[in-house]
N, C-alpha and C positions, 0 to 999 in steps of 0.2 A: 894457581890452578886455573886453567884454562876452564871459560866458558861456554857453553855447547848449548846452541838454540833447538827444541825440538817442536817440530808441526805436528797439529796431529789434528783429526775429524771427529769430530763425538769430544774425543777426549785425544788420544795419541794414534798417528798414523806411524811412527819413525818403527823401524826394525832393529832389534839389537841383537847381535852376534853372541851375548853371552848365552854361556850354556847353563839350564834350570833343569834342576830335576824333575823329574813325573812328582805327580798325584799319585798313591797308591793307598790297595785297602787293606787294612791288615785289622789282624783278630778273627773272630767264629763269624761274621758276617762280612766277609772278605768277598761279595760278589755283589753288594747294593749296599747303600745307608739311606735312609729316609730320617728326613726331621720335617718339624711345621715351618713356616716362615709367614710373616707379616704380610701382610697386602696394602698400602698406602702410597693413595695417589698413582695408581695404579703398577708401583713398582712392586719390586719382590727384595725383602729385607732381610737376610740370612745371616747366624752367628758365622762369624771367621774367629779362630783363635791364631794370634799372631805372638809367639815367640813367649807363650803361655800364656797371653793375657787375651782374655774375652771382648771382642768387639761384634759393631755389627755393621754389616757390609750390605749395598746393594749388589743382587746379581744382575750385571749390567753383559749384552751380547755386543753391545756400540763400541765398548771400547778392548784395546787389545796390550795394557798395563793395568795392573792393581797401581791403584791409588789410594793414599791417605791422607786424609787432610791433617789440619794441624790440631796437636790433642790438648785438651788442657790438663795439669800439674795429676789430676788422681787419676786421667787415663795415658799417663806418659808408658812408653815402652821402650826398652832395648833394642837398635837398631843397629845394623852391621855395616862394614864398609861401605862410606857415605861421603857422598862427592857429590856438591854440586851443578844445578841444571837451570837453565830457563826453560818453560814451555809456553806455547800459545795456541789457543785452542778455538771455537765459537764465540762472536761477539764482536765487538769493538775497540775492545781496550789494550793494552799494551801486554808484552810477554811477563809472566810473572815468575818468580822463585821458587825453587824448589829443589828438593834433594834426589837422589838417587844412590839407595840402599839395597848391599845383596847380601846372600847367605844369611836369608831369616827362614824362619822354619813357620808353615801354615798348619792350620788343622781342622776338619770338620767331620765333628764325631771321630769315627775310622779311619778317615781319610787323610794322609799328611804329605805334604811338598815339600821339601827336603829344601833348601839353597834356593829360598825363593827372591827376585826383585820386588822392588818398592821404591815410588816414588809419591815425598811427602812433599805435598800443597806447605807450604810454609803461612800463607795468608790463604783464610780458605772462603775466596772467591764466591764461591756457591753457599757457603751457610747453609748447606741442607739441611741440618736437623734442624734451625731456624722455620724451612718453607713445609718440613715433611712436620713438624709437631714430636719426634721422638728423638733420640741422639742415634746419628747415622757416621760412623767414623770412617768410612772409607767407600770403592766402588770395585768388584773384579767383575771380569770377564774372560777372557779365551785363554790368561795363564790356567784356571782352572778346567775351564771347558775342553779342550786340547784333550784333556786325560780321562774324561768322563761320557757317559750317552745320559741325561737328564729327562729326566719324565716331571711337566710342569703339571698339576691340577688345581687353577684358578678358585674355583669353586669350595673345596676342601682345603686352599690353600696348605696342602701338601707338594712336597717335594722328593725326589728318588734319585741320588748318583748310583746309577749304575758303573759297573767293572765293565769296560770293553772286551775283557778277556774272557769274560763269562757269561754275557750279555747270550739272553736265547729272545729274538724277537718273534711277536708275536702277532696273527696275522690281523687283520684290522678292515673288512670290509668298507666300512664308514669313515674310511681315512683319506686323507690328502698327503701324500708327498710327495716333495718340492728337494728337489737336487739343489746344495749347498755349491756356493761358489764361494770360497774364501779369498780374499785380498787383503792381505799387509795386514789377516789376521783377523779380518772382520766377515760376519755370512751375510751373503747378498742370497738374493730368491726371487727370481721369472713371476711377474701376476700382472692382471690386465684391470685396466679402468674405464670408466665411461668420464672423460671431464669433462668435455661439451655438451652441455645442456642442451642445445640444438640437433646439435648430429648424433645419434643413434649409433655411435663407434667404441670402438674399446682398443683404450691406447696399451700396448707393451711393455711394459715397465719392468727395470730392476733396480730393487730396494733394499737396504739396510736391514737386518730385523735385530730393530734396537728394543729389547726387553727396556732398558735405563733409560727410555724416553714415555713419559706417561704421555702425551699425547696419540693422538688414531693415525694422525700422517702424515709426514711434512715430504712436499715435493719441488723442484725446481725448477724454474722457467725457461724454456730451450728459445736460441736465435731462431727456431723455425715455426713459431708460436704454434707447435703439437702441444705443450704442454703450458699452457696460460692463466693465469687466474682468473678466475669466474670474474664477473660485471659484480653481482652482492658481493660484497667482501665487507671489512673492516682493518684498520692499524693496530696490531693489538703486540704488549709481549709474547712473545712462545715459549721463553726460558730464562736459564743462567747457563753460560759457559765461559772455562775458563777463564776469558779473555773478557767478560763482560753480559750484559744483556742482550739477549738476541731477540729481532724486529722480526717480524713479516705480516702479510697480508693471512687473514682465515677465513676461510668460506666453506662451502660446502657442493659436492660432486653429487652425479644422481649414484655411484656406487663403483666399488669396486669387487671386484673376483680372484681368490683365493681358490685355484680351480676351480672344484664343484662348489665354493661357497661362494656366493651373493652376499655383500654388505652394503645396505639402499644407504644413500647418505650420510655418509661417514665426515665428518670436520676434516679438513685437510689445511694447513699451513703450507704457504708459499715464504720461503725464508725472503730475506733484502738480500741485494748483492754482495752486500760484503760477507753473509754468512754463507750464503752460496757460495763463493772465491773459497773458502777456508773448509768447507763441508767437501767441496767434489774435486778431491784428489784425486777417485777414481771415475774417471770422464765416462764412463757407461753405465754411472749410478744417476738414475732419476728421482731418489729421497730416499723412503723410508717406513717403515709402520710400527707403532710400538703398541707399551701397555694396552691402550683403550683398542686395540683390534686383539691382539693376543690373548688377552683375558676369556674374551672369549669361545676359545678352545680348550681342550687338552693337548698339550705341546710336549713333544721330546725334541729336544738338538740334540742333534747328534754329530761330532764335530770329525770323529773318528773316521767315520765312512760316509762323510761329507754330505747329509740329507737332514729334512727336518720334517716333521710328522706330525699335522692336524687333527683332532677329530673335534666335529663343533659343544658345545655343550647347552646348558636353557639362554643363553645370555645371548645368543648369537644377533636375533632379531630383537633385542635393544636396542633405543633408542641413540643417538649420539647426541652431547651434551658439551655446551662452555661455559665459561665465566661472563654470564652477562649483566654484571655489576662494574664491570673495569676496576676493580681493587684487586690486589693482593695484599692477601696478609699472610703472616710470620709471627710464628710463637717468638718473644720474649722475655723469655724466664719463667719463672713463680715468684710471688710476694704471698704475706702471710692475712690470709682472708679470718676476720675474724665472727664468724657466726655463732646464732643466738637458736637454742635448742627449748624446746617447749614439753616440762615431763609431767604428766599424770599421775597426781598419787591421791590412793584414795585408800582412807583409814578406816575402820570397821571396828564399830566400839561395840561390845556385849557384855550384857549380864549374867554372872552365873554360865551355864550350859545355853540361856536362852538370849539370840540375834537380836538386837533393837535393828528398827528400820533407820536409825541415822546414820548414815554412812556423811562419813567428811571427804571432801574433794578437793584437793588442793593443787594447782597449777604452778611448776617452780620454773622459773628463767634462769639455763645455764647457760654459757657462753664457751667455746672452745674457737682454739686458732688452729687453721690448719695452712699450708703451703697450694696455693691454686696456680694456674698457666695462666698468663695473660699475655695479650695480643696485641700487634700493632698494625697500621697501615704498611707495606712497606712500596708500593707502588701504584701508581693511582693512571690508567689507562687515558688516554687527553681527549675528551669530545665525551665519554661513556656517563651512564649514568651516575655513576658514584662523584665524577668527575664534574659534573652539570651541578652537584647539588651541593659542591664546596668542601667536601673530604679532600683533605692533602697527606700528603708523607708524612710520615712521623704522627699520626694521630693513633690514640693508645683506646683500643677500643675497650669501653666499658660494661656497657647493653648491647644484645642485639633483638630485637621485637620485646621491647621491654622484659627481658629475659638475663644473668647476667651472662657476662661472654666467658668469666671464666667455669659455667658451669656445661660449655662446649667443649670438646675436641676441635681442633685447630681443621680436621678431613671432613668434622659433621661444619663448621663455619663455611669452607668452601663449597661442599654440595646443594648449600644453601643457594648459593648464588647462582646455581646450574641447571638447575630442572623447572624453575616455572617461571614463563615468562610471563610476565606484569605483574607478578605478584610484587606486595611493596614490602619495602626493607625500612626499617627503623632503628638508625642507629644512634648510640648514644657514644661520644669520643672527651677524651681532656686532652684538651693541646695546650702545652704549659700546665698553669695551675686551672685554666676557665674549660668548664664540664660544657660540651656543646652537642644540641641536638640534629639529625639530618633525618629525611626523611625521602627514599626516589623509588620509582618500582624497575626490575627486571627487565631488561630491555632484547628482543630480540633483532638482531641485527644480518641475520644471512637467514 
């Protein structure tokens, strides 16, 4: 079986000649379905069911293949005509493995795709449920989008596929729309910036709208230095893709414009060249905006009649926020916590019809084991504070401000590290068998 290398941005740029059938709604609610979906890390986590079996997927706009990574033994599924593939995506690393699988059937709620493709990560690279703290088995974008007009609400995290065929739009004084420019599957959208802190300008830009990128905006550095990285910056991760960890530089712009909207200093990532080379296939794309600007509206794509529809919501004029600890961590696993419960019992002795004032009080120690989340270092940012204070890889965090870590969520451990500069962090890690303390504050660096 012949090999077939495929490039791709985000995730895949290649174009495939097979033919997929529609999305369609069928049943009493054949003109919308709405369900909730998850908010983490500023993605959007939506059930997919694939070939009966319940998963759950990012709704990702960045990329233009369903992907699946690889399942373990009790989430295994039935896959169909399966050939495989190399792809190579974001990062540095080599092309990796992977299948390509057709005539699977999708389904959400109402909604079913008949003869759908799939390509499964064989090694999966990214470990998202690992960085996201929940199990994340896959990513779509524009197989389903193509068939649907989608109404996002950040807020209520609610979601609405709409029927294009039934679709009555409605009118929206307090709205922004922004004419959809598709390429090789993916929507680009016209908005202006001010990056020069000096000059009082607002540069032109066309950008990605990558829902599947939780960061505010990664942009690229032009031969004609219009579009530069600010003087404050920092070396920091920006991600995982495909092909490995992705580098750049992050600072911060006096804002950018979403038409009528304003957003004062928004974090913006300048990828390294090599992720640049591999991101701008399409030579008139300047970057990108994801999660942390998007959230902040109420959003439809609308992929059908090529536009995409803003309206701001309370979030707008938040603040923007990083990781100024230089760690990342990753949920691994659960182990079994065994905690100690404290019961009150108090006995009440009487005579006759008539209450003695002795009441007996008795305090019992029970113990129960339960299954908790714990956490690891999994990358440690070079020069950052986490970094200065001697946290390495691989340290299994225990405490965090004398608190324990497993009685965090993996989304509440990273906001930690986001919102207050100089505040100090107190961590408690076992590397090997020896329990070690650290202790740095919050560092502001742009």
């Amino acid at each position: 079986m012949k090999k077939r290398l495929l490039y791709f941005i985000s995730f895949f740029l290649c174009v495939t000649i097979y033919s997929q059938e529609k999305f369609r709604f069928f049943g009493k609610n054949d003109d919308k379905q709405e369900l909730r979906f998850e908010l983490i890390n500023n993605l959007i986590v939506i059930p997919l069911e694939i070939n009966g079996n319940k998963l759950s997927f990012i709704l990702d706009t960045g990329v233009n293949k369903t992907i699946l990574f690889n399942l373990s033994k009790n989430d295994s599924i039935g896959l169909n005509n399966v050939k495989k593939v190399f792809i190579r995506g974001l990062g540095d690393g080599e092309p990796i493995e992977a299948l390509l699988s057709r005539g699977n059937k999708f389904r959400i709620k109402n909604i079913v795709g008949l003869n759908q493709e799939i390509y499964v990560i064989l090694k999966d690279a990214f470990n998202l449920s690992a960085k996201m703290g929940v199990t994340i088995h896959g990513i779509i974008g524009y197989n389903l989008l193509k068939d649907v007009i989608v109404k996002i609400n950040y807020n209520t995290k609610r979601i609405v596929f709409y029927n294009p065929e039934k679709y009555k739009e409605s009118k929206c004084r307090k709205c922004e729309v922004f004419p959809l420019q598709l390429y090789r599957n993916k929507p680009y959208i016209d908005i202006k910036a001010r990056i020069d802190t000096v000059n009082n300008i607002e540069t032109p830009l066309k950008v990605l709208v990558d829902s599947g990128g939780s960061d505010a905006m990664w942009l690229f550095e032009d031969t004609k230095d219009i579009i530069k990285t600010p003087i404050k910056n920092f070396r920091d991760i920006l991600g995982e893709g495909i092909s490995g960890t992705i580098y750049g530089n992050r600072s911060k712009i006096p804002h950018v414009s979403l038409g009528r909207f304003k957003l004062k200093e928004p974090t913006v990532s300048f990828l390294d060249s090599t992720s640049t080379f591999n991101a701008r296939q399409f030579r008139e794309r300047n970057g990108s905006i994801g999660g942390s600007i998007l959230r902040r509206f109420k959003v439809w794509i609308d992929y059908p009649n090529k536009k995409m529809t803003l309206k701001k919501n309370s979030s707008l004029k938040a603040g923007f926020f990083y990781n100024m600890s230089g760690l990342h961590v990753v949920f691994e696993g659960k182990e079994l916590v065994k905690e100690r419960e404290v019961r009150k019992i108090v006995d009440t002795y009487s005579e006759g019809n008539r209450l003695a004032n002795n009441d007996i009080i008795s305090f019992v120690n029970t113990y129960q084991y339960r299954f908790k989340p714990k956490y690891k270092i999994d990358k440690v940012v070079k020069g950052s504070p986490g970094d200065r204070a001697g946290i390495k890889v691989g340290d299994r965090i225990e405490e965090i401000n004398n608190q324990k870590a497993y009685g965090f969520t993996l989304e509440e451990i990273v906001e930690m590290f986001y919102k207050k500069p100089n505040k100090k962090i107190r961590i408690k890690v076992k590397r090997g068998d020896v329990d070690l303390r650290f202790e740095f504050r919050l560092e502001k660096r742009i």
